[in-house]
C-alpha positions in Angstrom: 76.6 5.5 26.8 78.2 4.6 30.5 80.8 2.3 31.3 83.0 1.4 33.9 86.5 2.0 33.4 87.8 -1.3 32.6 85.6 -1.6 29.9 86.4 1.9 28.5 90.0 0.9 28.8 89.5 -2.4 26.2 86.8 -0.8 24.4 87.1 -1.9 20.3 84.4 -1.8 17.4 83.7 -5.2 17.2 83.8 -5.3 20.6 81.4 -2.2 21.1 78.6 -4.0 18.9 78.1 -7.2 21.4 78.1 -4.5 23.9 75.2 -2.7 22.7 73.8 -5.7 22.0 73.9 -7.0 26.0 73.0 -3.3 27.0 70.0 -3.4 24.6 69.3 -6.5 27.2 69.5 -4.8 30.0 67.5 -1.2 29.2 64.3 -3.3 29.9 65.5 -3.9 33.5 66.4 0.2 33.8 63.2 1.3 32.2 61.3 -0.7 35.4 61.6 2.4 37.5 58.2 4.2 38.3 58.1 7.1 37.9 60.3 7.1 35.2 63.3 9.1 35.8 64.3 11.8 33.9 68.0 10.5 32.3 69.0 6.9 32.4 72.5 5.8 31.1 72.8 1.9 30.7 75.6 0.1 31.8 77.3 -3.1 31.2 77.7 -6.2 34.4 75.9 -6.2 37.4 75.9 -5.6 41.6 75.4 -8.4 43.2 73.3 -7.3 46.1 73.6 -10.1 49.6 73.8 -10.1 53.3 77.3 -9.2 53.5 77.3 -6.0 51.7 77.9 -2.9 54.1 76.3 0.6 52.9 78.0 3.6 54.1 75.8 6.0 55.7 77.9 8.9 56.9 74.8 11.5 58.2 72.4 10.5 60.4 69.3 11.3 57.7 71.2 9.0 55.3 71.4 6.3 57.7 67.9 6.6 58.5 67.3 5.9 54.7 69.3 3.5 54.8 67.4 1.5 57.9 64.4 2.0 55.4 65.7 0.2 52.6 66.6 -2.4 54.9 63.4 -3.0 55.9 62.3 -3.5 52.6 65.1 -6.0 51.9 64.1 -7.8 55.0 60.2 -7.9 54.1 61.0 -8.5 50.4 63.8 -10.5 50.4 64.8 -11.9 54.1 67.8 -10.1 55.1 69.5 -6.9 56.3 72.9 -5.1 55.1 74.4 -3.6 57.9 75.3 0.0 58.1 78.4 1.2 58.7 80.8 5.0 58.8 83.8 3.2 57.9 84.7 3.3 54.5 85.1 0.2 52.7 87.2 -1.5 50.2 84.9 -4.5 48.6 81.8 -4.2 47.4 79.4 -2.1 49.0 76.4 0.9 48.9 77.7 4.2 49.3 75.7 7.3 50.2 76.7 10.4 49.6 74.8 14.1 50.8 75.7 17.1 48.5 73.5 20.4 47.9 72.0 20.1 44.5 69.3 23.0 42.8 66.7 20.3 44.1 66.9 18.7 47.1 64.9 16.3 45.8 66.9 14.9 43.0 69.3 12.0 42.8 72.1 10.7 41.3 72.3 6.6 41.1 75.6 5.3 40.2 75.9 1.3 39.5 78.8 -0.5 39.2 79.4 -4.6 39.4 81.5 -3.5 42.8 80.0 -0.1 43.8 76.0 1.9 44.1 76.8 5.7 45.2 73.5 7.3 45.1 74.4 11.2 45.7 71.5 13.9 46.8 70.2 16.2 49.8 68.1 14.2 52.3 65.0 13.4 49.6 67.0 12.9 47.4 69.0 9.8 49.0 65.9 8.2 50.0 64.7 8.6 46.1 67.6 7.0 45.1 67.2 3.7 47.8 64.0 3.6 46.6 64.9 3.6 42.8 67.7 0.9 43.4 64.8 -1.0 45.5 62.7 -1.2 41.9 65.9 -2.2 40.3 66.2 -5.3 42.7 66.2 -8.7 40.0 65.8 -12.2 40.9 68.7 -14.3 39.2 69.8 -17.6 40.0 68.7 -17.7 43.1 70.6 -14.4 44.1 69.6 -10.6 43.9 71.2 -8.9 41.2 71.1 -4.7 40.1 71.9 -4.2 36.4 74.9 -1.2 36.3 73.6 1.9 35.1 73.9 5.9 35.8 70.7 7.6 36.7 70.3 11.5 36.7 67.1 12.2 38.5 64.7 14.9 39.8 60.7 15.6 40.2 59.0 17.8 37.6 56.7 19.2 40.2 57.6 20.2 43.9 53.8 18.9 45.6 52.6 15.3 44.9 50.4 14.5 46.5 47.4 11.9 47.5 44.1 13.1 49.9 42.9 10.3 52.3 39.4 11.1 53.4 39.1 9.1 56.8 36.0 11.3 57.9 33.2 9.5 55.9 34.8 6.0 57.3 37.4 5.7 59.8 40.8 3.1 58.8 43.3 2.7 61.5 46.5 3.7 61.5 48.5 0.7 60.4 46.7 1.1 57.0 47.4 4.9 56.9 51.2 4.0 57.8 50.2 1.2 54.8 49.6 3.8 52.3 52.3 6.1 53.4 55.1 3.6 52.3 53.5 2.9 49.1 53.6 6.6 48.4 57.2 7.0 49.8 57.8 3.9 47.6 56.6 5.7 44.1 57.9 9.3 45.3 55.3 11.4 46.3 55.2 13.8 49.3 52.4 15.0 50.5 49.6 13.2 52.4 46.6 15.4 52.4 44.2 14.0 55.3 40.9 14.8 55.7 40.2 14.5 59.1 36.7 16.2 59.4 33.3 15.9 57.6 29.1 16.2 58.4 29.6 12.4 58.9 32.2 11.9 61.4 35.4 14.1 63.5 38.0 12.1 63.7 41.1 14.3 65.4 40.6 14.5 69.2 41.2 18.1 70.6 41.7 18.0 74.4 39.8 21.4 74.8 36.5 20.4 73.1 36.0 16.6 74.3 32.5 16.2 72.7 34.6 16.3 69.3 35.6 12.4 70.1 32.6 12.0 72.5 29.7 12.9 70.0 31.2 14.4 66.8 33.3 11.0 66.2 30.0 8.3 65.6 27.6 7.7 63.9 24.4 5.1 64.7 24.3 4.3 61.2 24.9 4.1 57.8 23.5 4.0 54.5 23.4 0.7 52.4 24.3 1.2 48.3 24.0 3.9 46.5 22.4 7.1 47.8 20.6 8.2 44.7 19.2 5.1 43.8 16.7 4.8 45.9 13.7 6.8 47.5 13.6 5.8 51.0 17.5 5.4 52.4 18.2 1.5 53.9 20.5 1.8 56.7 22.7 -1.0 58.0 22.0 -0.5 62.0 25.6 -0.5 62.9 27.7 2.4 64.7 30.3 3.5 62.8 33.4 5.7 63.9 36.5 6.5 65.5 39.4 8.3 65.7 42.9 9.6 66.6 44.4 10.6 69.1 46.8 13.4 69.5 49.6 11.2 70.4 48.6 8.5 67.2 48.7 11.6 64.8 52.2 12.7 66.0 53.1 9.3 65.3 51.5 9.3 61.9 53.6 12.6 61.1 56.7 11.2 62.7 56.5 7.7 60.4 55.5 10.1 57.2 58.7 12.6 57.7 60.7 10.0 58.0 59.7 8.7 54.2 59.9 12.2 52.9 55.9 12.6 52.7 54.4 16.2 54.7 51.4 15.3 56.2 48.6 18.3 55.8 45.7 18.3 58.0 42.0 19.5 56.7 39.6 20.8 59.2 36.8 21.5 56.9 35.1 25.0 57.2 32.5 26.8 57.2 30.5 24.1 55.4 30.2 19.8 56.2 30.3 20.7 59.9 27.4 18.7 60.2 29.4 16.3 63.2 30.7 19.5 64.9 27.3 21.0 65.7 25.6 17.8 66.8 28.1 18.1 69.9 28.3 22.1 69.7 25.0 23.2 68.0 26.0 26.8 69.5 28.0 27.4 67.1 25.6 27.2 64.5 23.9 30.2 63.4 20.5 30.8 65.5 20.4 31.0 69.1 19.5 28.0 71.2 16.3 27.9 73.3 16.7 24.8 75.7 19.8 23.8 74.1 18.1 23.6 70.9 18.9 26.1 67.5 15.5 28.2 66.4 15.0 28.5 63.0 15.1 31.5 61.4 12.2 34.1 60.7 13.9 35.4 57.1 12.3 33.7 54.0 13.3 33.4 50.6 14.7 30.9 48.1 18.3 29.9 47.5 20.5 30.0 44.1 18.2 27.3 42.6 14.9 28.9 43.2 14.4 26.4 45.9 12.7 27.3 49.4 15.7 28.5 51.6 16.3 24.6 54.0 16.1 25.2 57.2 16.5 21.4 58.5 18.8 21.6 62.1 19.3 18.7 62.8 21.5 18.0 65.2 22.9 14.5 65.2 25.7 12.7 62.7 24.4 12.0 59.5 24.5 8.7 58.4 23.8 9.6 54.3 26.0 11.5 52.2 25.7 14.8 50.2 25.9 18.3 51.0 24.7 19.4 54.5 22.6 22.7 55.3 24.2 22.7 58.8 27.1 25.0 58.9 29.2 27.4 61.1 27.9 30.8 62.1 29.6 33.8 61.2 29.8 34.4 65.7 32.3 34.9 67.7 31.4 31.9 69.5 32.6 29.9 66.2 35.5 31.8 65.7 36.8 31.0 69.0 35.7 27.2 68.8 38.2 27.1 65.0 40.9 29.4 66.3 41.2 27.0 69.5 40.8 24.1 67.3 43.5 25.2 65.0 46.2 26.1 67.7 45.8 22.0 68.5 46.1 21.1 64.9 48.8 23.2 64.5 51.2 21.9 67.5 50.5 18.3 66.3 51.2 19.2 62.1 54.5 21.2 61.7 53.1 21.6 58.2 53.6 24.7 56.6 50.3 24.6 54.9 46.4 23.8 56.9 43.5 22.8 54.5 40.5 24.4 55.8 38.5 23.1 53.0 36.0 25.8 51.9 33.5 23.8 49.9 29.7 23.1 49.0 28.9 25.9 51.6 25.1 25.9 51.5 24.2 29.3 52.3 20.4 28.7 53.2 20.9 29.4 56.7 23.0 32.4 56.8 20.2 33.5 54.5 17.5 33.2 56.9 19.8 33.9 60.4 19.7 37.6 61.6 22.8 36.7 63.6 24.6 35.9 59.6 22.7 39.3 58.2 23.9 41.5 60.8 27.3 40.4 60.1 26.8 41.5 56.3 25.3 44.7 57.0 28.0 45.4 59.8 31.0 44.2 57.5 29.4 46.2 54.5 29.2 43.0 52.3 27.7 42.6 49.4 26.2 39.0 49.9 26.9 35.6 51.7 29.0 34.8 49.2 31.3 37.8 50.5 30.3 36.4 54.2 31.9 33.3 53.3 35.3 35.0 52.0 35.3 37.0 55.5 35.1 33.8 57.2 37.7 32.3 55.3 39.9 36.0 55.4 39.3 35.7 59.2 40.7 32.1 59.6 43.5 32.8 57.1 44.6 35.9 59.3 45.0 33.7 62.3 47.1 31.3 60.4 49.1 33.5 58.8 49.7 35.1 62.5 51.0 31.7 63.5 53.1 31.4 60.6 50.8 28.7 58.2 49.5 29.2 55.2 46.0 28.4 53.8 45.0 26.2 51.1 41.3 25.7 50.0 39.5 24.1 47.6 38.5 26.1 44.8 35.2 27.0 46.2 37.2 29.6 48.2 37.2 31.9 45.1 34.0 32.9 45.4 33.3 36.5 47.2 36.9 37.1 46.6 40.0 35.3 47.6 42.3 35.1 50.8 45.6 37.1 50.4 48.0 34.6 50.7 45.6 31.3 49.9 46.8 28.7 47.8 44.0 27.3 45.9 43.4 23.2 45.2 41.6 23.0 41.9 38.9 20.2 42.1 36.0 21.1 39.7 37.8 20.5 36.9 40.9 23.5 35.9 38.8 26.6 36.0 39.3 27.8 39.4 43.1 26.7 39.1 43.3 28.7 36.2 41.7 31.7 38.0 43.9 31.7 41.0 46.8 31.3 38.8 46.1 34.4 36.6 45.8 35.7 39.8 49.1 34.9 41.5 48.2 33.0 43.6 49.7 29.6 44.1 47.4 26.1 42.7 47.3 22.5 43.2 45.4 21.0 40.4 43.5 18.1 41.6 40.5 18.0 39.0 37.7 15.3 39.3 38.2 14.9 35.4 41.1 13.0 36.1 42.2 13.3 39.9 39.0 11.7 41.8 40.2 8.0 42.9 36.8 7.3 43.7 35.0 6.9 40.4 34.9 3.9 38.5 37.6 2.1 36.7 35.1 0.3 33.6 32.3 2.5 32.0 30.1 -0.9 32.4 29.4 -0.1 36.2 27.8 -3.1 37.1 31.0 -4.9 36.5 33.0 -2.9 39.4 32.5 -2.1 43.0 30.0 0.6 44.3 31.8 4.0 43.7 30.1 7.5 43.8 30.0 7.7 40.3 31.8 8.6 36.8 34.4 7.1 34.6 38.6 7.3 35.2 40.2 4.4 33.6 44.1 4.1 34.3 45.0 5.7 30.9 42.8 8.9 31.4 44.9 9.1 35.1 47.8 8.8 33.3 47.6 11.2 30.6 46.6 14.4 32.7 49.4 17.4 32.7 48.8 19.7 35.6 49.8 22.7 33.9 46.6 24.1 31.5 47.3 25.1 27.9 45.6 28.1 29.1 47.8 29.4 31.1 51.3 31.6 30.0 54.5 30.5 31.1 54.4 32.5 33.6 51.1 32.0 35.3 52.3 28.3 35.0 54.9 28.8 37.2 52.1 29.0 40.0 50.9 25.4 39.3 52.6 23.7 42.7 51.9 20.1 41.4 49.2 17.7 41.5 47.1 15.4 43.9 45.0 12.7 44.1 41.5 12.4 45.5 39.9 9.3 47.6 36.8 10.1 48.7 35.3 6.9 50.9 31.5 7.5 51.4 31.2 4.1 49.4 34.7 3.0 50.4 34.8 1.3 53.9 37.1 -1.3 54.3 41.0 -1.7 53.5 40.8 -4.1 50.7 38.3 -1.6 48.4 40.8 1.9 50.1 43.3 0.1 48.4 41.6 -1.1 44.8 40.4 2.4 44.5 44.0 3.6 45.0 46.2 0.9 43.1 47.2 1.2 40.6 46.0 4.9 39.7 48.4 5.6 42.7 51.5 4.6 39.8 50.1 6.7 37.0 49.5 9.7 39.5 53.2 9.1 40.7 55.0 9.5 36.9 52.1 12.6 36.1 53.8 14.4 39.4 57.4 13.0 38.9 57.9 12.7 35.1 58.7 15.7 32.3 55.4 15.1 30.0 57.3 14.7 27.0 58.9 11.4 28.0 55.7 10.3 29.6 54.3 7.3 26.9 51.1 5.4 28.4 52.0 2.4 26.7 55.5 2.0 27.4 54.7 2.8 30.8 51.7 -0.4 31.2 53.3 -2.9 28.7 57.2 -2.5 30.1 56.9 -1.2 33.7 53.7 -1.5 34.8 53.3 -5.2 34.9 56.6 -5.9 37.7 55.5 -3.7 39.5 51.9 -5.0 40.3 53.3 -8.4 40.9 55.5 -7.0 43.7 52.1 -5.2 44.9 50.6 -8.2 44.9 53.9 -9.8 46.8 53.2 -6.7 49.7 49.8 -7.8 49.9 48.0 -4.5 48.1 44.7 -5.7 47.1 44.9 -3.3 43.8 42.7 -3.3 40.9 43.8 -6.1 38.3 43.8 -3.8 34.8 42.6 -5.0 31.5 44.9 -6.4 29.4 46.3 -4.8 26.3 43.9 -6.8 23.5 45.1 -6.6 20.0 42.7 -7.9 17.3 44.0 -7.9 13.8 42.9 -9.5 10.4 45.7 -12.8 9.5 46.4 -12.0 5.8 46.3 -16.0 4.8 43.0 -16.9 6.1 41.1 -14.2 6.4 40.6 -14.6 10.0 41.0 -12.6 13.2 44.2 -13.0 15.1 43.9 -12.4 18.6 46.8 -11.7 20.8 46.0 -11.1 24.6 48.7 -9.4 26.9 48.1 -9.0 31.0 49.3 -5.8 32.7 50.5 -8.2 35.6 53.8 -9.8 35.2 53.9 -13.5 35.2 50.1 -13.8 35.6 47.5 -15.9 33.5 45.1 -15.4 30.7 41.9 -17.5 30.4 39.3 -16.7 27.3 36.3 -17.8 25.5 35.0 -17.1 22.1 31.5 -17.9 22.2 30.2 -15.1 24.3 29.7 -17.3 27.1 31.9 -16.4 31.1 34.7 -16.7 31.4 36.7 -18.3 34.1 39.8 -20.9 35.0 37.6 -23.5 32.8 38.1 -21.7 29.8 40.7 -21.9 27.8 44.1 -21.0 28.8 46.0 -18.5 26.4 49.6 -19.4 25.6 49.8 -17.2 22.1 47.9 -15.4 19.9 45.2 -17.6 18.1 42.8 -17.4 15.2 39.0 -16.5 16.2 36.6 -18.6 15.3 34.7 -18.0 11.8 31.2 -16.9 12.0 28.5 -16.3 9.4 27.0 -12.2 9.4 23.7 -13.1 10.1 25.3 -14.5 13.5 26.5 -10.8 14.2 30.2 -10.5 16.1 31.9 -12.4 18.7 32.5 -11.6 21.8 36.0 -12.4 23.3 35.5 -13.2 27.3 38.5 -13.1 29.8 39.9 -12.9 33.0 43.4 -12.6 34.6 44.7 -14.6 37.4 47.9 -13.1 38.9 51.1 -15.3 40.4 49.2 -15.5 44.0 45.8 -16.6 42.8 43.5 -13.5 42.8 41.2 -13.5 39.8 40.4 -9.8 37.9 36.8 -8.8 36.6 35.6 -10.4 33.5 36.4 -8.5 30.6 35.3 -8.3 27.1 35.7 -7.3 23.6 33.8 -7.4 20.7 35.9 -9.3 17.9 34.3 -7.3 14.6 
């Protein structure tokens, strides 16, 4: 237990029991932190947190910290502390840099007349943004309960993907997202910048990228596969950033701790490149346009090798036929491409993607077949490792390394690739046994696009499957099947929004929120003090409300729904908690909707008594939070 040294000092037994008693109190207010941190000591009293307290920022990264936190305060709360070198003798914010093992880790010390948050660079801003979720409302003042907090990240990457290639979002709502992940401590923002239905980085030497590559004329109405005949909407759709925006977009994301790592996908969904450049396809042009190929055949599924070339930006989703020749022509196009990328991202690692190649074309292209018999490969599945190889080489050269989705693999891996595990573990656990480095980021449990409720009709369009809240929350990135040792090459985690049926800020962000705070404590938090229902029940719920307060237009979770038999009457008891701090419950009983004219839960309640022959009832709710908005209807059978 932690206490200031005047309590030590008059410390008795009697006196000891009311204290655990007031610290039993507080532990609710320390155990608000998400992710949860790895030691928390409570205290007793509190800092009281107003305009006039200084924090003392001695290096010029913690000050910059510091400026963040104040903008939070300002946002949040309506004022600034100022920010001084001078040490100070009343009550004030402290930050300390020492080297630790990890320069991510913290240590938050709270006292009624003293915070000293000690760490590297990360670490400091960890701890600002740790005291920020300690931050309570009292009396009319801001208060921070005392408390020591020993803190550090379980996994090194954490990270989210952004797809902004299927539909563009500006950059405000990337710079949007990017706090909120600074906010819950992850690091890495994975953006996919490039796709068969849109480019959206310009590259100064290839113009057509932003001219052509960058639109669409139109899009595809609902769902894909639910319909013969395609209905598109008639509108041009695109966009994208310029070099000086993406600096800035890197600039605004190191500053909050978070890497940005560019994806320029490869060989395959290069659909948008070769409707500007169709030379770098794989058949020669005649008039500007590709030939087909003369080779025949079928591909892996017994299916007549494609040979659509199309030439213009899709508007429809799926996998594309259209993809990069094995030519020199191609090579130089990617290797130009990539010097661009990498003067604008410093980061140490370039996605090139690697996945759904369709190989029907190299199949029937003599220009792809010559390259096999020349390279003595053994099939286009060893082509497409020689591509990859080749790309990896000139990265490697200019001192990046490779990561690629697991699809990489396949005709033998890179040297030095890091693999990103998407198709569930098994190509994680491959590269692993292989030494190679992984980033598991399985659609089992990693792809933010699928649905929240397994009743689809009661939820936005998504792609498809099933990932409630509790299934994010429960994934551990490091597979049983894997030793000790071959889980030391599990990097971390990510996070996957794909947005072919996501295209406008409000549904980017209900896709995200609030599977974005489960993903945070899976990549932050040892799994053996993970607990999924202390996590919803005691933190969860504060920290949506201040969502809602930042205007994040999340996904409002079911509540927890208890149904139990009352001993004395025989009836069922019905007790109905919201995940959303301070919001409202209302219900029917009688199977019919439910909205703000039902009835308005206070307490639990006895159900209704109904005869069998009437079969069960069904309990109806929804949840309207502090501000207004109004969740999905939910139910529950009452048996």
């Amino acid at each position: 237990m932690y206490f200031p040294k005047f309590i030590r000092k008059k410390m008795g037994g009697m006196f000891l029991s009311q204290l655990l008693m007031v610290l039993f109190i507080y532990s609710s207010m320390a155990q608000g932190i998400i992710p949860k941190p790895m030691n928390v000591i409570e205290g007793i009293g509190e800092f009281n947190l107003n305009a006039g307290i200084p924090i003392l920022a001695k290096s010029q990264d913690s000050r910059k910290s510091a400026e963040l936190f104040n903008d939070f305060l300002e946002k949040r709360h309506g004022f600034r502390l100022f920010i001084t070198q001078i040490p100070q003798s009343g009550p004030h914010i402290i930050l300390t840099s020492v080297r630790g093992d990890n320069p991510e880790g913290y240590l938050l010390d709270i006292h009624f007349d003293k915070i000293e948050i000690k760490g590297g660079e990360a670490g400091i801003f960890y701890g600002l943004q740790s005291t920020l979720q300690l931050i309570e409302v009292k009396d009319g003042g801001l208060t921070i309960p005392a408390m020591r907090i020993e803190d550090k990240p379980e996994f090194d990457y954490r990270g989210l993907m952004l797809d902004v290639a299927r539909h563009y979002f500006p950059v405000d709502q990337i710079k949007k997202i990017i706090d909120l992940m600074a906010h819950y401590k992850l690091n890495r923002l994975h953006w996919h910048l490039t796709e068969d239905q849109g480019w959206r980085l310009e590259i100064k030497k290839y113009p057509k990228l932003t001219e052509i590559s960058a639109w669409r004329d139109s899009t595809i109405i609902g769902k894909q596969y639910d319909r013969e005949l395609l209905i598109y909407d008639g509108k041009p759709h695109g966009g994208f950033y310029t070099q000086d925006e993406a600096r800035e977009i890197v600039r605004y994301a190191a500053e909050r701790q978070i890497i940005v790592i560019p994806e320029i996908e490869l060989p395959g969904h290069s659909s948008a490149v070769l409707a500007a450049y169709p030379e770098l396809g794989s058949f020669p042009l005649v008039n500007g346009v590709p030939q087909a190929g003369t080779i025949s055949g079928t591909n892996e599924k017994g299916e007549p090798l494609d040979n659509d070339l199309s030439i213009s930006v899709p508007g429809f989703w799926g996998v594309q036929y259209n993809i990069f020749g094995p030519t020199d022509a191609a090579f130089t196009f990617l290797e130009d491409v990539l010097t661009e990328v990498m003067d604008i991202f410093p980061s140490k690692y370039i996605h090139i993607g690697g996945d759904e190649v369709p190989k029907d074309h190299w199949k029937t292209s003599e220009i792809a077949q010559k390259v096999i018999k020349k390279e003595k490969l053994k099939d286009e599945h060893e082509l497409q490792s020689y591509f990859i190889r080749r790309i990896e080489k000139f990265l490697n050269k200019n001192g990046r390394n490779l990561i690629g989705w697991d699809e990489i693999l396949e005709g033998g891996l890179a040297p030095n690739a890091t693999v990103m595990s998407w198709r569930g573990e098994d190509g994680g656990i491959a590269a692993a046994k292989m030494g190679h480095d992984v980033i598991m980021s399985p659609n089992t449990h990693m792809y933010f696009d699928h649905y929240y409720a397994e009743d689809q009709t009661t939820e936005p369009l998504a792609i498809h499957g099933f990932l409630p809240l509790e299934k994010v929350y429960g994934y551990s990135p490091r597979p049983t099947a894997l030793s000790i040792e071959e889980q030391k090459f599990i990097l971390g985690v990510q996070g996957n929004l794909w947005t072919e049926y996501i295209s406008t800020n409000n549904k980017l962000e209900y896709f995200i929120f609030p599977r974005m705070l489960a993903l945070s404590e899976v990549a932050w938090t040892p799994g053996n003090k993970k607990d999924y229902g202390e996590f919803s029940k005691k933190r969860l719920p504060k920290r949506l409300a201040e969502l809602e307060k930042s205007n994040v237009f999340f996904r409002i979770p079911e509540a927890e729904v208890t149904i139990s038999r009352d001993m004395a009457t025989g009836r069922h008891r019905i007790s109905i908690e919201s995940l959303v701090d301070k919001s409202q419950v209302y219900y029917t009983v009688d199977s019919y909707k439910a909205d703000p004219t039902g009835m308005l839960y206070t307490s639990p309640f006895l159900a209704p008594v109904t005869r069998k022959e009437h079969g069960p009832l069904t309990l109806r709710y929804i949840i309207v939070t502090p501000q207004g908005r109004i969740s999905n209807e939910f139910s529950q059978t009452i048996k």
